[in-house]
C-alpha positions, 0 to 999 in steps of 0.5 A: 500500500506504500508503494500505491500511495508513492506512486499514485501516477503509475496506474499497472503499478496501483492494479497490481499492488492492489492484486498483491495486497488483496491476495496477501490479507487474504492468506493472513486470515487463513494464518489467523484461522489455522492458529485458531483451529490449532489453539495458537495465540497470534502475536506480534513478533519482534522485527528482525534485521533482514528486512530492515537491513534490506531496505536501508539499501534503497538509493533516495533519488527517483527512479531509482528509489523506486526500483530499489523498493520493488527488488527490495520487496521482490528479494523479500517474496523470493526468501518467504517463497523457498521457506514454503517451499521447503516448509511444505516438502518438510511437513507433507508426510506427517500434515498434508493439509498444512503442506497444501496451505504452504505449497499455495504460499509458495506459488503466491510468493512466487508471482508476487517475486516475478511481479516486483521485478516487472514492475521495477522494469516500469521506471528503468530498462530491464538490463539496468534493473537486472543489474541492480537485483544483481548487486541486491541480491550480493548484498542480500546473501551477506545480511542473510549471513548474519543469521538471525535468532528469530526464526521468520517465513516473511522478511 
């Protein structure tokens, strides 16, 4: 919805973003049922370092800015989108159902990966913006080798 509001003017862009949130409350409430049917209380968790590390890489002066908030949130689904994937090859044997719920996260993080990148190609050439996920993604790889403390499947 930031992105909506930062970039009113670029209509693809609005219809897009509107597709992504609306499909991404829509899985928060199957989050919030699936706790419930298990008895888990929802909470908020502390932030962690990766996605705030991430985004401090975003140049100020736009367009830049503005591809660098698109890679950055595709860089984010990329990570969540091989946790499911992993999570529900992980579970499949002892809770399909929670597998199948996982293994649509997946392919939702996916598009919503392909998305960003598609979108970021709205304000530079594709050659630049492939060579800016590049050097996103090297230093995406070092604050993912930090480590965290906090266990995470969204940024």
């Amino acid at each position: 919805m930031n992105l909506m509001n930062s970039y009113t003017e670029h209509r693809e862009l609005c219809r897009e973003m509107t597709r992504i949130v609306e499909e991404e409350l829509e899985h928060f409430h199957m989050v919030l049922e699936i706790l419930d049917k298990r008895g888990i209380v929802f909470r908020r968790l502390a932030s962690g370092h990766y996605g705030r590390e991430l985004n401090a890489l975003t140049r100020s002066q736009e367009p830049d800015r503005a591809v660098d908030r698109l890679l950055v949130a595709s860089l984010i689904e990329a990570r969540s989108c091989e946790r499911f994937r992993l999570l529900a090859e992980h579970i499949r044997p002892r809770e399909p159902e929670l597998a199948d719920f996982y293994a649509g996260l997946f392919e939702s993080e996916a598009r919503h990966h392909t998305t960003y990148v598609q979108l970021a190609e709205q304000f530079a050439d594709r050659e630049t913006v492939r060579q800016r996920l590049d050097q996103l993604s090297q230093c995406e790889s070092e604050i993912i080798a930090k480590g965290s403390g906090l266990a995470r499947m969204h940024s």
